[in-house]
Every structure is written in C-alpha cells, then in structure tokens.
N, C-alpha and C positions, 0 to 999 in steps of 0.2 A: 054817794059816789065812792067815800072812798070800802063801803062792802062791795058795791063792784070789782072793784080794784082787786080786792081779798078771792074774791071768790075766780075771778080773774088767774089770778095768780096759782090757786089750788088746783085748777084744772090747768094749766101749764105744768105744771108739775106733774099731776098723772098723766098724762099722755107723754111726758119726757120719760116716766116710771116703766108707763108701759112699754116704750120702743126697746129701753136697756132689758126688758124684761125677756121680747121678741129675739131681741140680738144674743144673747143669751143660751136664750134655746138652741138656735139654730148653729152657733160653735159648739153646743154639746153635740147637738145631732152628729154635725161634722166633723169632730173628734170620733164619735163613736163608731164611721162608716171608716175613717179611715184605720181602724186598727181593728175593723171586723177581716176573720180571714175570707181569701181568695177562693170560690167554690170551685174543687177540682173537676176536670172536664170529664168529663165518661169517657171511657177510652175505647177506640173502634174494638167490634169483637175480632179474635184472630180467626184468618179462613182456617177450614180443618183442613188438613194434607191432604190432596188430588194427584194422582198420578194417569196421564192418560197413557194406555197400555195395547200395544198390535202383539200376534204373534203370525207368524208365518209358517208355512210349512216346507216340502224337502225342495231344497237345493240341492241340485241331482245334478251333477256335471259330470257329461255325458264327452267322450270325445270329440265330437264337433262342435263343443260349446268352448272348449278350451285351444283347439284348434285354433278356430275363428278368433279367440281374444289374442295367439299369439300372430296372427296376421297380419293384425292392428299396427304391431308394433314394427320396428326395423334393427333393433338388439338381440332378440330370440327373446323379452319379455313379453308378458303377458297384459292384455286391457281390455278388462270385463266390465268397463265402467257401461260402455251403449249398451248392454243384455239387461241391466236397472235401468235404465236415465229413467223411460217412461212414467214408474212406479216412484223411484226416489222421492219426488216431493213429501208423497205421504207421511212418509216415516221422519222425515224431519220436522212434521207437525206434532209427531206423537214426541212423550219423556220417556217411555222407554221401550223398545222394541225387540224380541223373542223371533229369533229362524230355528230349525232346523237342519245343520249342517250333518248332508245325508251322506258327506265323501268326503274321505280323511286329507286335510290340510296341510298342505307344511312346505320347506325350502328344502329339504334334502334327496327327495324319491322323486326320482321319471314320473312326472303324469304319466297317469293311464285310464284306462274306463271299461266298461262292463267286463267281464262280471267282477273285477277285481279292480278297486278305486283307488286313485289319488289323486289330488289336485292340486293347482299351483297354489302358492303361499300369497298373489294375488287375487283368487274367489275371498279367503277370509278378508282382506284389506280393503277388495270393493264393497265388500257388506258390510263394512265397517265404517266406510267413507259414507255412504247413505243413511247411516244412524242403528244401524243394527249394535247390542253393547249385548244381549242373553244370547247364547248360543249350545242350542244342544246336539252333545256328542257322542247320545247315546242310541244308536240303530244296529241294524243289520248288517252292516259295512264295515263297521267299526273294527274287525280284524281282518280286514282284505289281507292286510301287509305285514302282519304277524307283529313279532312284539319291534321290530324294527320301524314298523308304519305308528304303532302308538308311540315309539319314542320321539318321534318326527314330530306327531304329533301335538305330542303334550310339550317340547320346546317350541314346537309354531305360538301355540296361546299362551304360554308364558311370556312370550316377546312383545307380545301386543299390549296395547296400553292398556295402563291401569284402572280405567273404566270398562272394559271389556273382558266380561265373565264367559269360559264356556265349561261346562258342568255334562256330567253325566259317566265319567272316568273315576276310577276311586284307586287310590294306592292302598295296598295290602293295610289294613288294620287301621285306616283314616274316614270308616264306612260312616260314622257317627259325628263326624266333623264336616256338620252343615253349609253348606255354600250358602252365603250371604250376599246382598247386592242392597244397596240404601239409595234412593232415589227420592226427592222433596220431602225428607222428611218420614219416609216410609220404609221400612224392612221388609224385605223379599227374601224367602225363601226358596232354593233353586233346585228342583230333583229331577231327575233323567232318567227313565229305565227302559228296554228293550224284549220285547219276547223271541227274539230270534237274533243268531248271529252266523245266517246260512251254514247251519253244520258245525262253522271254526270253533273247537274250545279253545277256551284261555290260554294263548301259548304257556308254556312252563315258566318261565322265564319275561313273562311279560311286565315292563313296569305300572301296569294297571289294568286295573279290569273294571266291566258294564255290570250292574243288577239287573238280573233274569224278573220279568215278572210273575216267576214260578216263586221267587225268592219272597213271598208275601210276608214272613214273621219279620224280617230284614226290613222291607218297604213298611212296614205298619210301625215301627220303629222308629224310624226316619220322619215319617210325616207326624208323629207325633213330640216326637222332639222338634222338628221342624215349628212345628203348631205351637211349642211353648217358648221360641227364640224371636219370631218376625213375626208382624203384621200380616202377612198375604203370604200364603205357600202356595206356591208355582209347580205344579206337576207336568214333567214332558214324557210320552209313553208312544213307545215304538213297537204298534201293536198290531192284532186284525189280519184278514186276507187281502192279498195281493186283487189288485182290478176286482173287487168287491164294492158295491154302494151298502151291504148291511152289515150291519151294526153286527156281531154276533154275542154269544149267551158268554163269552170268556168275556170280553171287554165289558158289556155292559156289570158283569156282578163285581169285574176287579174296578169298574170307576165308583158305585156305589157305596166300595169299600173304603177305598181311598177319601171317598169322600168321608166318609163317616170316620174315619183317622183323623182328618182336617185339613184337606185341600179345600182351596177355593177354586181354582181353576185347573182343570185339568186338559192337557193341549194333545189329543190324538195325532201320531202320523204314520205313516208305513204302506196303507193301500194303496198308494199313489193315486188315489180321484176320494171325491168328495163324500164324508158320511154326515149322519142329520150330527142335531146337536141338541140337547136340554139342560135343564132344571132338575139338580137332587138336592134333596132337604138332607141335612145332615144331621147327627143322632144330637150337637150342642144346639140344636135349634137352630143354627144357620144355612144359607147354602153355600152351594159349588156346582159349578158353570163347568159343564165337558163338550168340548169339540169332540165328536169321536174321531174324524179324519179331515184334515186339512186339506189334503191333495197336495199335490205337486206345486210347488213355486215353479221354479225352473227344469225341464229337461229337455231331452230329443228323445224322449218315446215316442211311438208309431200309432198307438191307439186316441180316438178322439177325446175319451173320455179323463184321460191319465194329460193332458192338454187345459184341464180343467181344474182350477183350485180355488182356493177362498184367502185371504186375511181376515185374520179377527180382532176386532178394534174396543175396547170397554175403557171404563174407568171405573178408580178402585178409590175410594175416599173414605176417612174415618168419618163415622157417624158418632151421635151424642153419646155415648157409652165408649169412645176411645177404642172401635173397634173396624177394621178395614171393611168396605161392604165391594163389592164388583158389582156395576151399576151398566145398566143400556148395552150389554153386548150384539154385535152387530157382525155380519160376514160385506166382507167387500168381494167379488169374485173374479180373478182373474184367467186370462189368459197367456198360455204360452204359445206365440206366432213364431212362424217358421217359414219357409220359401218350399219352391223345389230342391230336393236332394237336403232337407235340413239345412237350409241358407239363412241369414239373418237373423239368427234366434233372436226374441226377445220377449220380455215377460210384458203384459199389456192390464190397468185393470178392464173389463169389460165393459164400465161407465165409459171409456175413454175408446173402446175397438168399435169397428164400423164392420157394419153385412158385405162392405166390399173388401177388407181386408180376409174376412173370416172365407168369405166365395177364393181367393189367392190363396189359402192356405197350404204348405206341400202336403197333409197330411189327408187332401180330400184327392190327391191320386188315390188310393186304395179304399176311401172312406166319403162319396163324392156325396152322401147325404149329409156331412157335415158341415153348416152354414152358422150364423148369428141362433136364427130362431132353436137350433139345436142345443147351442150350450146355455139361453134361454131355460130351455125343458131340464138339462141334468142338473143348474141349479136349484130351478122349481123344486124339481122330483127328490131332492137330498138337504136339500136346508130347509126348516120351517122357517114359514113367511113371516113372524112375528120377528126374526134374528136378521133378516135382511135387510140391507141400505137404501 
C-alpha cells in the first residue's frame, strides 16, 4: 500500500512537471511572435505615364464661319461655340489635344477671310473651351497682316491661360529655346514649321518669324536638341500641294528625315483633304508616326473633297526602359456640313453624320454626286485601313 502511494505520488509529480514544462514553451513561443517583425507589404507597382493624345487639322475660318458666330450674338460678339458642340465630347476624353490654327488670331484686327486672314480672338477661346491646350501657328497665313497681324498675334496667346501652348513663331535668336508642355508626368516637345508663306517674306520689322522647311540644318537641330530635353517630340509641318490626295517626293524624304532626327510623330497639314499615313523606323531604333495631311477641321470651301478631314487619336506611354512609345494610332473622319449658300456650318464626326444630312449638303448644288457613300470612298482611298476607327 503504502509503494502505491509512492509511486502514486511520483507520477503526480511528472505530469505536474510536464504541464509547467508545456506552459513553458508556449510563453517562449509567444514572446518570440511577439517581438518577430511586421512583414512589409509589397507595394502596388506604379502605372507608367499614359497620355492619350488627338491632333486636329486646319481651322480655316472662312467669312461665313465668323459671320455666322457673330449672328449668334446681340453685342457685335462672337459665338463659335455650335460650329464644335457636335465634336467637343471627344476631345474632353482625350489629356491632350493639338489643332492647327490655320488664321491668325487675336482682339485687335477686323476680321477678315480669304485670301488675307484674321479671326476673332473668340475661334482661339472656343477651341480652348473644348479642350484644345497645343496649337500650331505655323502655316501659310501666318503673314496675311504683316508684322502688325503677328503682333496681335502673339499678345492673343500670351493672354490665354497658362496651360495653353501655341508654338510655331520664334523671336529673333530664341530658335534653340524648345517649347515644352508637361502633361501626366510626360514632356512634350512642340515644333511647327511651314513650306510656304504664299509669297509674304518676313516683314522687316516683324516681331517673329516661321521655320521654312527649306531651313533643314535649323529643323535637324531642333528636333535633336528637342530629342535630348522631353520624352515625345511633336512635329507640326505645313506642307504638300494644295487639293492633292499624294503624298509627294519633298514630304515624304523631309518626314524620314525628321524622323531619323527624333520625331515621334509628326502631324501633316496644308492640302486641305486627306493624305495616307505610316510607319518609319528611325536610325536609334525606334519609330515615328507621320500623318501626312490631316485635312480640313473646319471651313467653307466649295470643293467636296476639302469637306473631308480626319482626327488622329494614339497614346503615348513609357515602356520598360523609361522611354515614350506612341501606341494604336487611329484616324476619326470628319465632316464639315453646311446648308445652302454656306448656312449652318458645322464640323460633324462621320460616325455621328447620316446619308440624309450628307443628300442636304450645300456643297452638292455644284457637286450633286456627293452623298455618305462618297466621303465613304475618299476616306477608303487615303487612309490605310489598319489606322482607322
């Protein structure tokens, strides 16, 4: 009995041994979890910079396009706002959007219109209220009004806000000082040049002047210093034959050039109707995207074809090497509708125009095969099908 007892006893004791033993453990454990550190979280990657990018072609304000905006009103202002409404959504989707301002701007000169242009200092402000911020100023127009019409000018775009660039003008010895524009994160480089300035030279006395694209050692210069300050160099080139669909042997060797300088995109205008567009490989291994002719945004020309233009829509994002690429460019095609006697002007895209508006056009008194299925074919016949919407 009393070895029972004993042995009794001994095993009370180890299994008392063993719980403190248990317990034990499990406060070291618990000590040890509490003073292990906090695994930090992986942190989302960041998006690379995306900018989605339109560019537009000429804003031609033609006398009855300014006419008609001052009709609108009952002060003797101007309201060009319905000649966009139709389009406007677009460009308030995109971050940043490029016209071509084909007629010199400003608050001090009479309107006027062909062959010698000026426009109210409301054309810049409504294309500015629709999201237009790039604006080139560099065409054949550009000295209608001597150095008086550029001084107008260049105080119109200086008054406007300070998100709204318009490039293509250069003050005497400022050729080498790059227009910049910074949009999500992205530098834009902004150049403008011109093959024609119907006849006008450089008044004497002018407070700025346009780059000839005869001016090649000047423009090779530019876009190469251009190529070493921003991300995306933007070329706008005011080029080509008038009511021409082809391309010709000047433009195509000066966009392959340019490219090989370091454009990525380069933005054709001046034919007034649509030219094709491609793909050039440039000499650093990269490419550059050339519209050759945009066409007409807006005018009151008389011919069907010059009635006919395009938007060009891409995105431009840094890839793995920290370097801009221009990605999916695309042509949107629009139209410019009009009544009888050039009534109602307004700019239309095509997705959005109907075979019964295009059958009402004024421009098919003189032109009565022009319908839907027509402008149809001149887009067919001048944009390749792989760049279309």
């Amino acid at each position: 009995m009393k070895r029972m007892l004993i042995l009794l006893l001994c095993a009370a004791m180890l299994f008392s041994g063993c719980g403190r033993l248990h317990s034990d453990e499990e406060a070291v454990s618990a000590a040890a979890q509490s003073t292990a550190p906090t695994p930090t979280p992986t942190p989302e990657p960041t998006p690379a910079p995306t900018v989605t990018f339109s560019a537009t072609g000429d804003n031609l304000i033609h006398g009855s396009i300014y006419l008609q905006a001052q009709r609108r009103t009952t002060d003797g202002s101007y309201d060009f706002a319905p000649l966009y409404e139709e389009v406007a959504p677009f460009y308030a989707q995109q971050d940043l959007n490029f016209i071509n301002q084909e007629t010199l701007v400003n608050d001090e000169l009479e309107p006027s219109h062909y062959p010698l242009f000026s426009s109210p200092g409301e054309v810049g402000r409504a294309a500015y209220d629709i999201g237009f911020r790039l604006f080139g100023t560099s065409n054949n127009h550009i000295y209608d009004k001597g150095s008086a019409g550029l001084g107008a000018t260049l105080r119109f775009w200086e008054g406007m806000p300070e998100d709204a660039l318009a490039f293509g003008l250069w003050e005497e010895g400022t050729e080498m000082e790059i227009p910049l524009y910074e949009k999500n994160g992205m530098t834009f480089a902004c150049l403008a040049y011109t093959q024609y300035t119907n006849g006008i030279p450089t008044p004497a006395d002018a407070p700025a002047h346009v780059i000839l694209t005869s001016q090649t050692e000047l423009i090779e210069a530019q876009i190469k210093k251009a190529r070493e300050l921003a991300d995306v160099v933007l070329v706008s080139v005011h080029w080509g034959t008038e009511d021409s669909h082809t391309v010709t042997d000047g433009q195509a060797l000066l966009a392959q050039q340019m490219a090989d300088w370091g454009a990525d995109l380069i933005i054709g205008t001046h034919p007034h109707v649509l030219q094709s567009a491609q793909w050039l490989d440039r000499q650093d291994g990269g490419r550059c995207f050339v519209a050759y002719s945009l066409g007409n945004f807006v005018s009151a020309q008389s011919k069907p074809d010059q009635l006919i233009g395009a938007v060009l829509s891409c995105t431009f994002e840094m890839n793995d090497e920290g370097k801009a690429e221009l990605r999916d460019p695309l042509f949107y095609p629009v139209v410019t509708h009009y009544g009888a006697g050039y009534s109602a002007i307004k700019v239309w895209f095509l997705q959005d125009y109907t075979e019964e508006q295009a059958l009402a056009h004024g421009v098919r008194s003189d032109y009565p095969y022009f319908n839907y299925a027509y402008i149809q074919q001149v887009v067919a016949e001048n944009l390749p099908a792989e760049f279309l919407s």
